[in-house]
C-alpha positions in Angstrom: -128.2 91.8 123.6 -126.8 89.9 126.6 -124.5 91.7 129.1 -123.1 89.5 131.8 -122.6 91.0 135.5 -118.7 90.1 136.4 -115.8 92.2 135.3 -111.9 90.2 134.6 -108.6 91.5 134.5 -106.2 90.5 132.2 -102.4 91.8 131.3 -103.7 91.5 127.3 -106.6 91.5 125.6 -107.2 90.0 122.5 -110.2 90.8 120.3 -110.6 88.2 117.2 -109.7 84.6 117.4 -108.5 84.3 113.5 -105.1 83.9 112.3 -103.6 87.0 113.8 -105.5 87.2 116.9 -105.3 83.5 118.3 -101.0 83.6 117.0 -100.4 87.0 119.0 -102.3 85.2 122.0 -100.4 82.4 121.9 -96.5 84.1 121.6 -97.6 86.4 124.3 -98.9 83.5 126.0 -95.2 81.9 125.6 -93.6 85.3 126.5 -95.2 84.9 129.9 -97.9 87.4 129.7 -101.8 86.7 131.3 -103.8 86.7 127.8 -107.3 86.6 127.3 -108.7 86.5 124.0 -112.6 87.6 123.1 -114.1 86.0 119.7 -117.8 86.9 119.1 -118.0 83.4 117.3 -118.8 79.9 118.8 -115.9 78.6 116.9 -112.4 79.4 116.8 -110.4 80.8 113.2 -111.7 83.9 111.8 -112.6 84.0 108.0 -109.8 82.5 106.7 -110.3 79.0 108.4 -114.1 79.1 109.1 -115.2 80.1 105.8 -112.0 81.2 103.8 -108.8 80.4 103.1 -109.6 76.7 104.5 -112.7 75.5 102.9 -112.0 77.3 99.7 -108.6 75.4 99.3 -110.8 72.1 100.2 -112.5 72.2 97.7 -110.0 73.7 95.0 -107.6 70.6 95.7 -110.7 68.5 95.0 -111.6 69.8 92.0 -108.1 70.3 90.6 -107.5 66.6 91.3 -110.7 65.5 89.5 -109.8 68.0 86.2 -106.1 66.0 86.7 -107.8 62.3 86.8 -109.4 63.7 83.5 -106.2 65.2 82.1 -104.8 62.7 82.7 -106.2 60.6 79.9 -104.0 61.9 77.3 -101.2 59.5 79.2 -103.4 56.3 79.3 -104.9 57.2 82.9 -108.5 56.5 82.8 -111.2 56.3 84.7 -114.7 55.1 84.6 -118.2 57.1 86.3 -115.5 59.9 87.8 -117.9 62.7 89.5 -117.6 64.7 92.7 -120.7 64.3 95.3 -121.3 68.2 96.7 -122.6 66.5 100.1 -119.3 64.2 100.8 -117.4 67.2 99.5 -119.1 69.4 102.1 -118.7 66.9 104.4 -115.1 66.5 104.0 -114.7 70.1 103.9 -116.9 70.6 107.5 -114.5 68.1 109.1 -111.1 69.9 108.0 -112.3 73.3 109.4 -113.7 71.6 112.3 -110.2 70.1 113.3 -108.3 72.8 113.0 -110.3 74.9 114.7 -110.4 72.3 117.6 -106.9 72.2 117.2 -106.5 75.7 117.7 -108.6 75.5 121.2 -106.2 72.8 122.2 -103.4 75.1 121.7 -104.8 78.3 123.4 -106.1 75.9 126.0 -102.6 74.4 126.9 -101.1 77.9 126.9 -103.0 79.2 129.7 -105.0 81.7 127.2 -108.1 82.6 128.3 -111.4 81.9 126.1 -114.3 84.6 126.3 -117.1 84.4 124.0 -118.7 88.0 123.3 -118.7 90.9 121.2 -116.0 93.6 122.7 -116.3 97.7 122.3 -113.7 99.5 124.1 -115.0 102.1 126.8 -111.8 103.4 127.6 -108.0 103.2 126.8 -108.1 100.1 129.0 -111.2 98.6 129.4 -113.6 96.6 127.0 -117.1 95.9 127.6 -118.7 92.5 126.3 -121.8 92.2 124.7 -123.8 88.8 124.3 -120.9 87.0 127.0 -121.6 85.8 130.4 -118.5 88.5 131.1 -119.5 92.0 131.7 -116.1 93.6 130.1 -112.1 93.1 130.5 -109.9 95.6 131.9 -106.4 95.2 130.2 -103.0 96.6 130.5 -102.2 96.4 126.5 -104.9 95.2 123.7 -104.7 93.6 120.3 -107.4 94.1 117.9 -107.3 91.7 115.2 -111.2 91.9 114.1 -110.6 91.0 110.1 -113.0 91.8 107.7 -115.6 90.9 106.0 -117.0 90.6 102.1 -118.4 93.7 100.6 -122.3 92.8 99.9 -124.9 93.9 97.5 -126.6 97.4 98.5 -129.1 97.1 100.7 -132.2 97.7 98.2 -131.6 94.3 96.5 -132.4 93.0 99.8 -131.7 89.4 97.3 -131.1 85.7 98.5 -127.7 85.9 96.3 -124.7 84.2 97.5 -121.8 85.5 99.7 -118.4 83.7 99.5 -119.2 82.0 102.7 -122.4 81.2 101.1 -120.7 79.5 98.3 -118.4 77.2 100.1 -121.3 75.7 101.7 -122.5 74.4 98.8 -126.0 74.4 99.5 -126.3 73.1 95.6 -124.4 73.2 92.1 -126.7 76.2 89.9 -127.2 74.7 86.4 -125.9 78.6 85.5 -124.3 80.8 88.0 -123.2 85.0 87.5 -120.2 85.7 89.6 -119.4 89.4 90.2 -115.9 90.3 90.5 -113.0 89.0 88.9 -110.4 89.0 91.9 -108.9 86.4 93.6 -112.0 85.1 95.7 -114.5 85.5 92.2 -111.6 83.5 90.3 -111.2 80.8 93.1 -115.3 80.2 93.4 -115.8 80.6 90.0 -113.5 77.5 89.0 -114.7 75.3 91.7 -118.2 75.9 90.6 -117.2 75.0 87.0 -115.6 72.1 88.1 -118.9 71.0 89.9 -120.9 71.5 86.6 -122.3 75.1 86.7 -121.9 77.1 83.9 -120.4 80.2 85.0 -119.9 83.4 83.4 -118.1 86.3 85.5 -118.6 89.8 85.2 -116.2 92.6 86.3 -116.4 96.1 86.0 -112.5 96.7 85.3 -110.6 96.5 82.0 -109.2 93.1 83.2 -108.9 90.3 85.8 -106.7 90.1 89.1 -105.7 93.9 88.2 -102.9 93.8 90.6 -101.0 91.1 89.0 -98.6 91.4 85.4 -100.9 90.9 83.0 -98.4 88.1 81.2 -99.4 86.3 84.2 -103.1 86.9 84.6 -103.3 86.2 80.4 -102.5 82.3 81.3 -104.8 82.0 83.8 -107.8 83.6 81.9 -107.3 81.3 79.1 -107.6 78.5 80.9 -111.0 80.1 82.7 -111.9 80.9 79.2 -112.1 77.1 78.5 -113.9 76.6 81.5 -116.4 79.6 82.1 -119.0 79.7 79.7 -118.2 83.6 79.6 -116.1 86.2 80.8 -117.2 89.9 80.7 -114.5 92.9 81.7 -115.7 96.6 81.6 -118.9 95.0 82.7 -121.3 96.5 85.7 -124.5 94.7 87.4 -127.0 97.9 86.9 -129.8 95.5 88.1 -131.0 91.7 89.6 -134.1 91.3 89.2 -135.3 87.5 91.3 -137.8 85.4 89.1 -139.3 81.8 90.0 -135.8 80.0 88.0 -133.4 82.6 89.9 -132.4 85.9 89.0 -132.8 88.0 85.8 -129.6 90.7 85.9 -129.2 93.6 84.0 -125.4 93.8 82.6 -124.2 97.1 81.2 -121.4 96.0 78.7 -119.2 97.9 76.3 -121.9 100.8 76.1 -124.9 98.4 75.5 -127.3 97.4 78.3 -129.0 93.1 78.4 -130.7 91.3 80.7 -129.6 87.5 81.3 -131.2 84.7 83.4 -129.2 82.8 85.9 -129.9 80.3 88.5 -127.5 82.1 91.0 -125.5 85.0 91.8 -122.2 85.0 93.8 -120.6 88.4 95.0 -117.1 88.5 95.6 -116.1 92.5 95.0 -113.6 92.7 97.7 -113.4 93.2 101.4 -114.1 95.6 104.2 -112.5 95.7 108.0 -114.0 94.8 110.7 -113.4 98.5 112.8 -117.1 100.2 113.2 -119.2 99.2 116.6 -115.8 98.9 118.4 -116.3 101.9 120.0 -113.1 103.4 118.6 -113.9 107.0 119.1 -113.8 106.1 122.8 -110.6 106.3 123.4 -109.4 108.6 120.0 -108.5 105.8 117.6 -109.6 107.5 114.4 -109.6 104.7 111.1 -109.3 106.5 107.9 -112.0 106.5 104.8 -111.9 103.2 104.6 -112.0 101.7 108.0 -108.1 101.3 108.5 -106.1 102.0 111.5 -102.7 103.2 111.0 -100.0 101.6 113.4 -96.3 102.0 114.0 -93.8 99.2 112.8 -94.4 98.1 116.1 -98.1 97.9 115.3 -99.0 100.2 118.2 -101.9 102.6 117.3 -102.5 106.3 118.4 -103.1 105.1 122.0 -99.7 103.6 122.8 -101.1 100.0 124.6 -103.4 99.9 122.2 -101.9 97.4 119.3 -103.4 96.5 116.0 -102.8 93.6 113.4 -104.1 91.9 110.5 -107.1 93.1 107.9 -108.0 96.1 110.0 -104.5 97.7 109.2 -103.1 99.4 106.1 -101.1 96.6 103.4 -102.7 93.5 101.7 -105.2 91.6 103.5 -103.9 88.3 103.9 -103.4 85.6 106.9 -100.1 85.1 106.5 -99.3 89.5 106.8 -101.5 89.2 109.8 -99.7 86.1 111.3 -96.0 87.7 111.2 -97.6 90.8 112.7 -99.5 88.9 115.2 -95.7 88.2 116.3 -94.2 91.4 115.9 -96.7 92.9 118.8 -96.7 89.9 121.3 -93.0 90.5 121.1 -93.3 94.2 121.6 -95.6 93.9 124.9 -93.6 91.5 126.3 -90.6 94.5 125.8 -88.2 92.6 123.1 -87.0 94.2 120.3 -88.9 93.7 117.3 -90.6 95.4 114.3 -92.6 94.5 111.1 -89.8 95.3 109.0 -90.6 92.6 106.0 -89.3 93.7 102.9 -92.0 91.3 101.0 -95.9 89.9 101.5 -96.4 87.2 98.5 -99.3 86.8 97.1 -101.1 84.1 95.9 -104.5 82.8 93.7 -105.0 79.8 93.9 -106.6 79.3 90.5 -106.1 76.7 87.9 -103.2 77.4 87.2 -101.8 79.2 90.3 -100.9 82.6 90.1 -98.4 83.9 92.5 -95.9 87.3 92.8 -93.9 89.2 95.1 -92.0 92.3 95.0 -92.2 94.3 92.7 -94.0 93.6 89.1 -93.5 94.8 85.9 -96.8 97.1 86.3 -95.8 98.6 89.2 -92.1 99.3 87.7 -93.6 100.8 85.0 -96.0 103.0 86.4 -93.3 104.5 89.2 -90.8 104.6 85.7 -88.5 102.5 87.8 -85.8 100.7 84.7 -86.0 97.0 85.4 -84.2 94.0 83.8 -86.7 90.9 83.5 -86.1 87.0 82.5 -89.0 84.8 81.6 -88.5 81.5 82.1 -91.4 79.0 79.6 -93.0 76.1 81.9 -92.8 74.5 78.5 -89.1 74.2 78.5 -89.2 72.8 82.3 -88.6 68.7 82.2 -90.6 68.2 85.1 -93.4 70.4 83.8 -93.6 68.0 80.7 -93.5 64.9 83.0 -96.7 66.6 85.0 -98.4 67.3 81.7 -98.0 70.9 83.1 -96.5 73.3 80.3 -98.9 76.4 81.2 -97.4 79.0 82.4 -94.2 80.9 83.5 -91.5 82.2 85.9 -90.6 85.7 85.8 -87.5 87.6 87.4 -87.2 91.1 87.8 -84.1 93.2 89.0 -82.3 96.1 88.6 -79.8 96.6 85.8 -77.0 97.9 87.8 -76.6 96.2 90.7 -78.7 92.8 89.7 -80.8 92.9 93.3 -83.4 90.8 92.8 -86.7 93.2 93.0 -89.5 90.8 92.3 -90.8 87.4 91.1 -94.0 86.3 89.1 -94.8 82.8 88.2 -98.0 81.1 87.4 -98.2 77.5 86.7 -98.7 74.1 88.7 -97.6 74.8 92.4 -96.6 78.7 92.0 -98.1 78.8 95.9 -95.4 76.4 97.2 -92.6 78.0 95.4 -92.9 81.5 95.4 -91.3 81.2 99.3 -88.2 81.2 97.5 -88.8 84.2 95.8 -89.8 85.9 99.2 -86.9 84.6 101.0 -84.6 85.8 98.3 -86.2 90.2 98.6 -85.7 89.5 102.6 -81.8 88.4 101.8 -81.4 90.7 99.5 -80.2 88.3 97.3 -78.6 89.3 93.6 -79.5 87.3 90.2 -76.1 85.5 91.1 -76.7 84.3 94.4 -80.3 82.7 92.3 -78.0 81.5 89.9 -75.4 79.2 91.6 -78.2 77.9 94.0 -78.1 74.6 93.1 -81.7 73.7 92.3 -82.9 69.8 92.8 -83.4 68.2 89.1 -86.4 67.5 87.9 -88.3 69.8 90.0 -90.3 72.6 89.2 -88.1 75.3 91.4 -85.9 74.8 88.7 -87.7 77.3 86.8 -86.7 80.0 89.3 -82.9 79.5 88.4 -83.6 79.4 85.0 -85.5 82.4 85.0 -82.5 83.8 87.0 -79.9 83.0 84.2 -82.4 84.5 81.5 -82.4 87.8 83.3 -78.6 87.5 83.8 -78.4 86.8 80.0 -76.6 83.3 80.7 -79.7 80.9 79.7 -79.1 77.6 78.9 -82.2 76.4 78.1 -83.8 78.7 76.1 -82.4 81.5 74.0 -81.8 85.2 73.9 -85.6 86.3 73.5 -87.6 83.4 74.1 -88.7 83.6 77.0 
């Protein structure tokens, strides 16, 4: 460990540089307050651009666009010797995260934020000290801790060479057979860029089903299409044992009561994440995380310690970039003493499998297990025109409202593009808009937000284009 000798002062502190941390720095920044943010890494962008959100989407746009060039045969497109190279693809993928996250220095840097390098741990309500930094510590007037998290890993007896997320979107090769464990978002997302590099993959999760969040007339489309792709997929299945042999690994899979051991080359792990809140020396100055490692925080995102402020993974809600960007806002605003709360009425959410899954609101599972009544139109991609034109008929737009009043509570779609228009969806539970106000936006023809209206007139029992039932 490397302590430097000089102590700074700063009006805020930031601890993380990812996608809430390095966003509150710079609207603080703009607000006029003396920031200085600490990241432990060399490089700027937390998980989610370093080895995330980022590279994973990289490589999922490559590989979708290769399965497409193949697709698109069926409509006389055809190509000769098509293959993806894993070194220009890693290559490519190096020099999109690098970029940004130069890109992101030249913003802090033309903002006046200050750059420390170091591991922080607070040792007092307003003072850090900095481990492996030329600086000593930081003492602050308000602080922003927007640490993240980090992947959940084996237990510590496998003590195993298998792969991590991060591990995998390195592609350090392409395993003739790989295991991935979990079938969430990440598992999903690896899974089908591995297949699409030529591994056979079979996926193992220890639930009843896949993406268990999500309706499961959602999820269904896009395990049938992992069905065609995965050599296997195994629910109510858990890893009792990996085993590492001169091919790879033998692991032991405990399946629907019986116990067999199968050979693969490699093993991912993706079973969820973990924040980033131990070694911060927390107990310091009486933040207490609960069970899990989250902090609780006001709307304001203040913590028990009132200039203390916290954002992102290491709070209570869905861990995603885009909750811990609007947050990241939300407290710059409050330190620099405007008026402002995280008072969002909707966090979308998004897979980006093949096809993409996406959701906000409320869903039919959640309805149903708080017994809330709901009214809900389903809207085919089949019957879309500009679904047939993209040789994308898989999958389907869902609205769901309530039967008096026809507020729109929720939308669920899954299908080509779901992550660029379920905005529309969150935009419509911030308005507070009703199944009419859906209706007589006029939608652009042929586009795929179409489906959205359509879904709309389903649920408002006015369809056009399908009937009564069909959907």
């Amino acid at each position: 460990m490397v302590v430097g000798s000089l102590r700074q002062e700063t009006e805020v502190a930031v601890i993380g540089g990812g996608p809430g941390g390095y966003v509150a720095a710079l609207r603080a920044a703009d607000l006029g307050k003396e920031v200085t943010l600490i990241e432990e890494r060399e490089r700027l962008g937390g998980v989610c651009l370093l080895e995330g959100c980022i590279p994973s989407k990289t490589m999922i746009s490559l590989v979708e666009l290769a399965s497409a060039a193949r697709e698109a045969a069926k409509a006389g497109l055809t190509f000769e010797n098509l293959r993806i190279d894993p070194d220009a693809l890693r290559q490519w993928s190096d020099s999109v995260v690098s970029g940004l996250a130069r890109g992101i220095g030249g913003l802090l840097k033309r903002r006046g934020v200050e750059v420390i390098q170091g591991r922080a741990r607070f040792d007092g309500p307003r003072s850090l000290i900095l481990e492996n930094s030329d600086t000593a510590g930081i003492d602050f007037r308000e602080c922003i801790i927007a640490t993240g998290s980090r992947i959940n890993e084996l237990p510590p007896a496998y003590e195993l060479p298998v792969w991590s997320p991060a591990d995998a979107l390195r592609i350090p090769e392409v395993p003739e057979r790989l295991l991935v464990i979990g079938g969430g978002y990440i598992g999903l997302e690896m899974g089908l860029v591995y297949a699409g590099l030529g591994s056979k993959v079979t996926m193992a999760e220890f639930l009843p089903r896949l993406l268990p969040g999500a309706d499961l007339d959602l999820v269904d489309v896009v395990v049938k299409n992992c069905e065609k792709k995965f050599e296997s997929i195994l629910v109510e299945s858990g890893v009792v044992g990996i085993e590492q042999t001169s091919s790879g690994f033998a692991v032991t899979i405990e399946h629907q009561g019986e116990t067999n051991k199968h050979e693969f080359s490699q093993v991912l792990v993706a079973v969820g994440r973990k924040p980033n809140t131990d070694n911060l020396g927390l107990e310091t100055v009486g933040i207490a995380p609960d069970d899990t490692g989250l902090i609780e925080t006001t709307a304001e995102g203040r913590t028990s310690v009132s200039n203390i402020f916290a954002i992102g993974d290491v709070t209570p809600g869905p861990a995603l970039a885009h909750k811990a960007i609007r947050e990241a806002k939300v407290v710059a605003e409050v330190i620099a003493g405007k008026p402002s709360a995280f008072d969002n009425q909707a966090i979308p959410a998004v897979v980006f499998t093949d096809p993409e899954l996406a959701w906000v609101g409320m869903t039919e599972l959640e309805a149903g297990l708080r017994g809330t009544k709901v009214n809900v139109g389903r809207f085919p991609l089949a019957a879309l025109g500009r679904a047939r034109t993209l040789g994308r008929t898989d999958g389907l737009v869902k609205i769901i409202s309530d039967p008096e009043s026809n507020l729109v509570l929720g939308v669920g779609m899954v299908g080509a593009h779901a992550s660029e228009l379920i905005a529309e969806g969150t935009l419509a539970l911030e308005m507070g808009a009703t199944l009419e106000d859906l209706m007589v936006t006029i939608h652009p023809h042929p586009t795929l937000s179409e489906a959205i209206m359509e879904a709309t007139e389903v649920a408002a029992g006015s369809a056009v284009h399908v009937q009564a039932g069909e959907g």
